[in-house]
C-alpha positions in Angstrom: 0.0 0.0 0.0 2.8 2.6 0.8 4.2 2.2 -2.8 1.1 2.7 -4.2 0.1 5.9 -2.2 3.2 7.7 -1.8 4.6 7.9 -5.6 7.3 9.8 -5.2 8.7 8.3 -2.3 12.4 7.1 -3.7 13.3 9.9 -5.6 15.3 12.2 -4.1 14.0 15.8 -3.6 10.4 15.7 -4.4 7.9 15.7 -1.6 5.6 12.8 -0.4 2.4 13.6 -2.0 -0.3 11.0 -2.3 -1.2 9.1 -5.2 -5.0 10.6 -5.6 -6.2 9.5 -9.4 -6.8 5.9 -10.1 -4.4 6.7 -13.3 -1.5 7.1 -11.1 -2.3 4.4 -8.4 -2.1 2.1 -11.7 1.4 3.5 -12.9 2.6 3.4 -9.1 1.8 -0.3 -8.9 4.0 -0.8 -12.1 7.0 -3.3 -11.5 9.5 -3.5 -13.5 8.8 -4.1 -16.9 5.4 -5.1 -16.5 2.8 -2.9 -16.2 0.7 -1.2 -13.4 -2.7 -2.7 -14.7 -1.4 -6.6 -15.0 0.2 -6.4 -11.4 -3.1 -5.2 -9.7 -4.8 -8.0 -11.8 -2.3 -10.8 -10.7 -2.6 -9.5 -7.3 -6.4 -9.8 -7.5 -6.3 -13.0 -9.3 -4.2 -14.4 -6.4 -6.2 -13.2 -3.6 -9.6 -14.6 -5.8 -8.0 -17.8 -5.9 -7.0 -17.7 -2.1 -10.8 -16.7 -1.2 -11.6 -19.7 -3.4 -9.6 -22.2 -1.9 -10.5 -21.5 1.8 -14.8 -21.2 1.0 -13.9 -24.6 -0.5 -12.2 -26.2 2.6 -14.8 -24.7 4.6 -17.6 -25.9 2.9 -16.2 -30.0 3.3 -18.9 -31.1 5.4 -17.4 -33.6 8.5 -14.1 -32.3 7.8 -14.0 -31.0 11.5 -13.4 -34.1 13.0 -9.9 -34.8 14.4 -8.7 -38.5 13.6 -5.4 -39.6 15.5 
């Protein structure tokens, strides 16, 4: 979150203004050579995927008993 709301915050000299347009939250989340707009989507694909596979466990019904 802090590297996409403070946009200037490694260069030297410039002040610590916020990132306020969803145009520059996009560029700010940019790493490397790939883009701003396919970093946000693998980040969201991830936590989808993550969101998936716990409602998935959860839903197992008798899965919470403890066999030892």
């Amino acid at each position: 979150m802090l590297k996409l709301s403070s946009t200037k915050l490694q260069e030297t000299g410039t002040g610590l203004d916020q990132a306020r347009s969803l145009e520059a939250i996009v560029d700010s989340a940019a790493l490397g050579p790939l883009p701003g707009w396919a970093t946000i989507a693998v980040v969201a694909l991830f936590y989808g995927w993550l969101a998936y596979m716990v409602s998935r466990e959860r839903s197992r019904p008798g899965d919470d008993e403890v066999h030892v």
